[in-house]
MDAnalysis code that builds the backbone (N, CA, C; Angstrom):
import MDAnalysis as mda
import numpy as np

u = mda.Universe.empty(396, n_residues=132, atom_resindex=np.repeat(np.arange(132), 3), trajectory=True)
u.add_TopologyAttr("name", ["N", "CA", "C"] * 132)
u.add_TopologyAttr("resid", np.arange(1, 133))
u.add_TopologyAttr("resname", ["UNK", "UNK", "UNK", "UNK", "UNK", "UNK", "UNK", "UNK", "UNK", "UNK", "UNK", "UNK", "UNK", "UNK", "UNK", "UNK", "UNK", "UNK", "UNK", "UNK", "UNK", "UNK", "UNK", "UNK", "UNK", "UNK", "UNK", "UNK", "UNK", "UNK", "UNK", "UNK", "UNK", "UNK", "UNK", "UNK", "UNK", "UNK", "UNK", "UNK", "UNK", "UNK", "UNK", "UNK", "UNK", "UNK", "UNK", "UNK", "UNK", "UNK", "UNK", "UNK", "UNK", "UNK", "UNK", "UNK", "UNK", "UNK", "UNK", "UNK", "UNK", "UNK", "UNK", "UNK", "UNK", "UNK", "UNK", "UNK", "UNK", "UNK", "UNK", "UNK", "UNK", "UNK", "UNK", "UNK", "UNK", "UNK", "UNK", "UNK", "UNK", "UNK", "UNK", "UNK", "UNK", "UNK", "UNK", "UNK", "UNK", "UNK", "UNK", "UNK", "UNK", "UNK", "UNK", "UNK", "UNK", "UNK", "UNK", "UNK", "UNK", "UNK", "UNK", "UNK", "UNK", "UNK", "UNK", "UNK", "UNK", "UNK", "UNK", "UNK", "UNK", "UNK", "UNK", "UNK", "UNK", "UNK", "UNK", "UNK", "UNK", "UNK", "UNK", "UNK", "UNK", "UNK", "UNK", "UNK", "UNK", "UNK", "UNK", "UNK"])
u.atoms.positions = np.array([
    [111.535, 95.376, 162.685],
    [112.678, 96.224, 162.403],
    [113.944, 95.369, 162.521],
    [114.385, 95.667, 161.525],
    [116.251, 94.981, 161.340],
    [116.867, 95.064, 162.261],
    [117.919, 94.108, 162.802],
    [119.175, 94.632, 164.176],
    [120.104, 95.878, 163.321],
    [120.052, 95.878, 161.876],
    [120.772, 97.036, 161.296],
    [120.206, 98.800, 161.508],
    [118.606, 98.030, 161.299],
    [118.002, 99.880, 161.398],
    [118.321, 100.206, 163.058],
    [117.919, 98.679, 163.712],
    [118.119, 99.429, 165.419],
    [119.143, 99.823, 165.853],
    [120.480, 99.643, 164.887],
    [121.545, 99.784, 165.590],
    [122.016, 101.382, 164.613],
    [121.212, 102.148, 163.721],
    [121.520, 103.039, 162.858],
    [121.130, 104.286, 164.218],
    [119.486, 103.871, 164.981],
    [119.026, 104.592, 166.033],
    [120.073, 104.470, 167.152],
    [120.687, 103.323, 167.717],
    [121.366, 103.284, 168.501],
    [122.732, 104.040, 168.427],
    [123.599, 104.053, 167.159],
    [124.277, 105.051, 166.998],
    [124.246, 106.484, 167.292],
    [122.864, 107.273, 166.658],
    [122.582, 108.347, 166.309],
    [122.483, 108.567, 168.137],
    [121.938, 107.973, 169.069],
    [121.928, 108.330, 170.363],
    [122.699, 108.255, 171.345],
    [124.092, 107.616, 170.956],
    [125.314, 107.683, 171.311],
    [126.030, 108.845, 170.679],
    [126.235, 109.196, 169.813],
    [126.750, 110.064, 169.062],
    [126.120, 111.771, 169.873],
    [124.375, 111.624, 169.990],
    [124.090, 112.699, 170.742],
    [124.440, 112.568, 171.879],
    [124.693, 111.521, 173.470],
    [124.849, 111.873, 174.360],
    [126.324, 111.527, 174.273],
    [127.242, 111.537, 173.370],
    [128.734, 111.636, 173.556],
    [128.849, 113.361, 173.532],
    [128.311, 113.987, 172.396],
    [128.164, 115.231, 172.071],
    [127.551, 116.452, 173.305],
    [126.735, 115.733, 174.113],
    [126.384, 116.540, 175.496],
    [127.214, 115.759, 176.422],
    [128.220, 115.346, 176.150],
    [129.788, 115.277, 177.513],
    [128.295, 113.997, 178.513],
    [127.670, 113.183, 177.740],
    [127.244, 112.488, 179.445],
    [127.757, 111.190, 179.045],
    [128.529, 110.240, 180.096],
    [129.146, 109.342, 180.048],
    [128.567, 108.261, 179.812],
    [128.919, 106.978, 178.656],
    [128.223, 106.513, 177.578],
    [128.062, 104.919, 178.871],
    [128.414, 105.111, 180.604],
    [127.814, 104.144, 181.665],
    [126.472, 104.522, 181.916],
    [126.362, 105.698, 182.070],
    [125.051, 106.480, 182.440],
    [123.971, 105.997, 181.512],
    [124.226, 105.434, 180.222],
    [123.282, 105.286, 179.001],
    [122.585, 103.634, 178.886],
    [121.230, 103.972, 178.783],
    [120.895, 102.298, 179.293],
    [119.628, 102.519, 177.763],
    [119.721, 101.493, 177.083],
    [119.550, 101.652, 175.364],
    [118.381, 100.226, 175.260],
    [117.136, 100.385, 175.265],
    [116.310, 99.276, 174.470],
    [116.574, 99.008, 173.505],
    [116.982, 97.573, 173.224],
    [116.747, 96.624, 172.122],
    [115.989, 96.542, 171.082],
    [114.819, 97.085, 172.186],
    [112.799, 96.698, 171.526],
    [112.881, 94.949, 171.727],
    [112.066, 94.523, 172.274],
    [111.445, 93.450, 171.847],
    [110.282, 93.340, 171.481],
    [109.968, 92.920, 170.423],
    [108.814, 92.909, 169.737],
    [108.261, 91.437, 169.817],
    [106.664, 91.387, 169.722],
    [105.941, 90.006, 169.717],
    [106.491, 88.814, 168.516],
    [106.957, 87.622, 169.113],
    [107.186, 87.174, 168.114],
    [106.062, 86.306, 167.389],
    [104.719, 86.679, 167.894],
    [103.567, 85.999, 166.838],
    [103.136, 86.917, 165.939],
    [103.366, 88.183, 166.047],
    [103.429, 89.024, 164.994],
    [104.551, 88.906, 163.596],
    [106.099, 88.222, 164.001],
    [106.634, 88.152, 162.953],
    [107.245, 87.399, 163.354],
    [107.825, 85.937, 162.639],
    [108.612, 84.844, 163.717],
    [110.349, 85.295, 163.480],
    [110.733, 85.980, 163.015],
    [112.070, 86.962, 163.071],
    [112.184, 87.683, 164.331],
    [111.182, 88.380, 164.927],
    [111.378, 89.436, 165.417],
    [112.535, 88.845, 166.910],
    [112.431, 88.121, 167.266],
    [113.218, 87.602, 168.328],
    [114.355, 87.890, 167.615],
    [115.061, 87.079, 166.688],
    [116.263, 86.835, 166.098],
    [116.776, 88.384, 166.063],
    [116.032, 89.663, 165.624],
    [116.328, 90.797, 165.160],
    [116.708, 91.198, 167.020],
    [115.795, 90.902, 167.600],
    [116.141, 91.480, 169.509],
    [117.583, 91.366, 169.735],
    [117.421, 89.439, 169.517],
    [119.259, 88.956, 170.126],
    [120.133, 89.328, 169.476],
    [119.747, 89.540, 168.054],
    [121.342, 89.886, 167.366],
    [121.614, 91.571, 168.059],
    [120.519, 92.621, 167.723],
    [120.229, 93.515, 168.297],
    [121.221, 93.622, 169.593],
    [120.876, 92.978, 170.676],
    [122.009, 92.798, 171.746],
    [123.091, 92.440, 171.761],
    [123.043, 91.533, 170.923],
    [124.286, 91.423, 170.290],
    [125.793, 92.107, 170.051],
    [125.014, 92.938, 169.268],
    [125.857, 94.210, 168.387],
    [126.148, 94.943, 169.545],
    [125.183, 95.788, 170.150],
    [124.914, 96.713, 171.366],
    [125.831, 96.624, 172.240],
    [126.200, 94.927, 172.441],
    [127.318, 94.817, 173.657],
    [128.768, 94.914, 172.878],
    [128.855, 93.942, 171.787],
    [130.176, 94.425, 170.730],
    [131.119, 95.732, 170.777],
    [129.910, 96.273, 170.299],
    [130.646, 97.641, 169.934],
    [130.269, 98.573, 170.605],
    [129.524, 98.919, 171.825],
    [129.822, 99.693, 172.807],
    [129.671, 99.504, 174.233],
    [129.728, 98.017, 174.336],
    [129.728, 97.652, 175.589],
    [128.611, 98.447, 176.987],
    [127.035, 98.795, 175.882],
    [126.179, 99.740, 177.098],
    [125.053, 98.688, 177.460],
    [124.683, 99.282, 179.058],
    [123.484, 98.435, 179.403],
    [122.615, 98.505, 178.850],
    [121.603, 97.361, 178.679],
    [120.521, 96.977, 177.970],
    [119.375, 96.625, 179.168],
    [118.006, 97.475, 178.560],
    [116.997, 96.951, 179.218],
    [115.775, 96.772, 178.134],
    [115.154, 96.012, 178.668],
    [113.887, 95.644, 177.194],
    [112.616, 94.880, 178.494],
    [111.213, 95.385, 177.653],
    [110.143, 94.945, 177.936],
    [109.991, 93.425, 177.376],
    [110.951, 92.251, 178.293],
    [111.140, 90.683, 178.300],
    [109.973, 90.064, 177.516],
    [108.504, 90.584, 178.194],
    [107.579, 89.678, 178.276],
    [106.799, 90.139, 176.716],
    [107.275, 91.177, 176.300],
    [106.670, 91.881, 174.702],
    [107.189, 90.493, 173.480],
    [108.327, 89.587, 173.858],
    [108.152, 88.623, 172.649],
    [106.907, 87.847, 172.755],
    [106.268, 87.543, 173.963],
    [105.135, 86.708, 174.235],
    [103.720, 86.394, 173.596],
    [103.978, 88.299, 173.413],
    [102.441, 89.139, 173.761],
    [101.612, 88.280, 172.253],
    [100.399, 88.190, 172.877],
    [99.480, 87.486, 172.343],
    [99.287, 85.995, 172.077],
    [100.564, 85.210, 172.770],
    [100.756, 83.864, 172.601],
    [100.083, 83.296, 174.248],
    [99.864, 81.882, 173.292],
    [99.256, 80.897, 174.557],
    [100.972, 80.785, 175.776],
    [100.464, 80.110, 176.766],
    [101.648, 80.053, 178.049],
    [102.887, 80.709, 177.741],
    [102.349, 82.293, 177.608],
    [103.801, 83.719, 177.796],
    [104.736, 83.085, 178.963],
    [104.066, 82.702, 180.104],
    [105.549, 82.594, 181.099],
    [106.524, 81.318, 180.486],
    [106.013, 80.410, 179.630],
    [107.138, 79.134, 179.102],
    [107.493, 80.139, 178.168],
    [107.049, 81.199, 177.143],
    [108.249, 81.509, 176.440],
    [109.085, 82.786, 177.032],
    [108.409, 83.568, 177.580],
    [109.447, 84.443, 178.368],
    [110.782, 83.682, 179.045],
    [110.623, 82.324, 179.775],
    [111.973, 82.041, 180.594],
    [112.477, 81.364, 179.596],
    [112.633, 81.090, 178.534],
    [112.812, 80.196, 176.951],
    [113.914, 81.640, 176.836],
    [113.040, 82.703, 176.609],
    [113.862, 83.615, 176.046],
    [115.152, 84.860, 176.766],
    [114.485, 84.497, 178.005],
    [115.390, 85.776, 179.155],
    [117.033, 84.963, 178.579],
    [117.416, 83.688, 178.806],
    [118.896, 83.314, 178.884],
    [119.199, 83.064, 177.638],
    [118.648, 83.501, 176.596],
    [119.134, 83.726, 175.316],
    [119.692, 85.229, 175.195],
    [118.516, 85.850, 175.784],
    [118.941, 87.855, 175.518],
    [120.902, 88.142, 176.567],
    [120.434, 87.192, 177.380],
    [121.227, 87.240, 178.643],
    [122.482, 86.485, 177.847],
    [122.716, 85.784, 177.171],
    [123.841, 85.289, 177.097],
    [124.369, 86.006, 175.667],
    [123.330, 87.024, 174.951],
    [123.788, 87.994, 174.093],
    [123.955, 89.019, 174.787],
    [123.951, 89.223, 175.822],
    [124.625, 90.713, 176.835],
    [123.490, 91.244, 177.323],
    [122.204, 91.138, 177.332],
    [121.445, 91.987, 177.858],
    [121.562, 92.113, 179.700],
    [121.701, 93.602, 180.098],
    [122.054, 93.975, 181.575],
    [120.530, 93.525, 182.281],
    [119.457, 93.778, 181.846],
    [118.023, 93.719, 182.582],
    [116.792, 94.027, 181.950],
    [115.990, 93.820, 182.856],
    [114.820, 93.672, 182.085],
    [113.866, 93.785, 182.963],
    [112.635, 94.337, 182.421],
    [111.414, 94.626, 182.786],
    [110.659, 93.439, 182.813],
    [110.370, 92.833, 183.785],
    [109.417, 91.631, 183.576],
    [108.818, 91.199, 184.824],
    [107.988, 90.208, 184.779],
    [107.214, 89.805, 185.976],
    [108.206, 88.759, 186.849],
    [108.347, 89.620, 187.980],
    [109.155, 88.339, 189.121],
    [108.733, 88.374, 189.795],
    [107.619, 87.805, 189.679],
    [106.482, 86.976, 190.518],
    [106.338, 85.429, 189.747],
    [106.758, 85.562, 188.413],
    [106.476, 84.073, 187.737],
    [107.725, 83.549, 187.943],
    [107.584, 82.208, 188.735],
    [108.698, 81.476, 189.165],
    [109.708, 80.624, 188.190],
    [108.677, 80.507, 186.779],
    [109.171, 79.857, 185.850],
    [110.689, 80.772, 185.272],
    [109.970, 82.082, 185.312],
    [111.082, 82.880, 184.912],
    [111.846, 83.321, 185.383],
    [111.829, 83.651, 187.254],
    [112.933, 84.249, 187.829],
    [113.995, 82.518, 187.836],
    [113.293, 81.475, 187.611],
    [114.476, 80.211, 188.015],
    [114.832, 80.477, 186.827],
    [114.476, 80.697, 185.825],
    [115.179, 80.821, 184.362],
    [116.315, 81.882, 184.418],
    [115.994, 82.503, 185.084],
    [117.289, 84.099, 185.066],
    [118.154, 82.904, 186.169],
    [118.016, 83.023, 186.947],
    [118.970, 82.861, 188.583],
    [119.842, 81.519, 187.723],
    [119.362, 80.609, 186.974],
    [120.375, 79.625, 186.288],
    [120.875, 80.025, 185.305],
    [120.696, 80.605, 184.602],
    [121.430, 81.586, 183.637],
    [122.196, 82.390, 183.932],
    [122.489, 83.187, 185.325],
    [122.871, 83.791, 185.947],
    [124.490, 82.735, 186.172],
    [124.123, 81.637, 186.759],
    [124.884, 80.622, 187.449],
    [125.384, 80.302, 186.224],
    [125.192, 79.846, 185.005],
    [125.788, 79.581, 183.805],
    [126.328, 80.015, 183.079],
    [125.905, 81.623, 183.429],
    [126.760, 82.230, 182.044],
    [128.095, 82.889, 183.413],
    [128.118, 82.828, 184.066],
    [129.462, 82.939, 185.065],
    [128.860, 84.177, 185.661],
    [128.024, 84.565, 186.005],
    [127.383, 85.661, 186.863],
    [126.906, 85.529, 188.868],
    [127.109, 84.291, 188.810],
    [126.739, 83.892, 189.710],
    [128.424, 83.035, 190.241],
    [128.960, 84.058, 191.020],
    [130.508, 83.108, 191.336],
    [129.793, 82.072, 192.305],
    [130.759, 80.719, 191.623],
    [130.770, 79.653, 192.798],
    [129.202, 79.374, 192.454],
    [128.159, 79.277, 192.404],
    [126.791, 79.439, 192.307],
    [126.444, 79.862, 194.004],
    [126.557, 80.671, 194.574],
    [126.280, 81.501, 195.587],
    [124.651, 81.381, 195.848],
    [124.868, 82.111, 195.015],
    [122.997, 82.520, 195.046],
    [121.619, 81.223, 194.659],
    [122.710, 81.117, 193.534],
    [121.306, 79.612, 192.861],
    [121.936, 78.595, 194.194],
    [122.318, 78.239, 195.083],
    [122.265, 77.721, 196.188],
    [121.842, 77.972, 197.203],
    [121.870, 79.295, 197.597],
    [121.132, 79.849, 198.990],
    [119.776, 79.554, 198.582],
    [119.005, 80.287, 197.302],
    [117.677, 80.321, 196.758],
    [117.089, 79.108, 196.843],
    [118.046, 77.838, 196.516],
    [117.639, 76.367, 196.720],
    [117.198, 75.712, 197.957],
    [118.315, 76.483, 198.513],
    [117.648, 76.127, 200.398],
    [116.814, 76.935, 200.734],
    [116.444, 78.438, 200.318],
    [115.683, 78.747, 200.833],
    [114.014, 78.152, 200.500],
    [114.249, 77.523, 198.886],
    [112.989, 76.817, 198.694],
    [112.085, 75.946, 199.572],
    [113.545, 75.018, 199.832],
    [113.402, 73.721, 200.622],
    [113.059, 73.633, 201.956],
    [113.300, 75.168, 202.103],
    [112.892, 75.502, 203.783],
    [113.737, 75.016, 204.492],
])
């Protein structure tokens, strides 16, 4: 699916919860991420997807991370490949495994890079706490 058709749905469900008075913070809107061995677009359609989403109405985003993976050899190298791409197109969070270390260090520096992390606070404590 196009970032155009997702964003025709994404309208139509802003438009209804503007219309029932509920405040458009309260509203947290999937992307979809779809497998990208099923179609090698489908990523590109996610990020622009987020893209837009943050543009023009500035709402949180959550998406099933690990669904670009699905059916590919070593999912955890492309899941943390892909979290600080969605992340630096606006995505708020995500459903995914943080238990795989590949990917929570992939968020926590992305975090620190895209200016989410003041001072790097956190990707420093986390460092010592590695190191014991």
């Amino acid at each position: 699916m196009l970032a155009s058709e997702r964003m025709i749905i994404v309208e139509k469900i802003v438009r209804r919860v503007e219309k029932e008075g509920i405040s458009l913070e309260n509203l947290v809107i999937d992307p979809l991420a779809m497998p990208v061995g099923a179609d090698p677009e489908n990523v590109k359609h996610t990020l622009e997807t987020i893209y837009q989403v943050r543009e023009k109405y500035g709402l949180n985003m959550s998406l099933g991370a690990s669904n670009v993976s699905f059916g590919l050899p070593s999912r955890h190298s492309l899941n943390a490949a892909f979290m600080p791409m969605a992340m630096a197109m606006g995505l708020t969070s995500a459903i995914m495994d943080c238990r795989t270390p590949e990917v929570v260090t992939s968020v926590r520096a992305s975090d620190l890079l895209l200016g989410t992390d003041a001072w790097g606070g956190n990707w420093i404590s986390n460092f010592r706490a590695a190191k014991g």
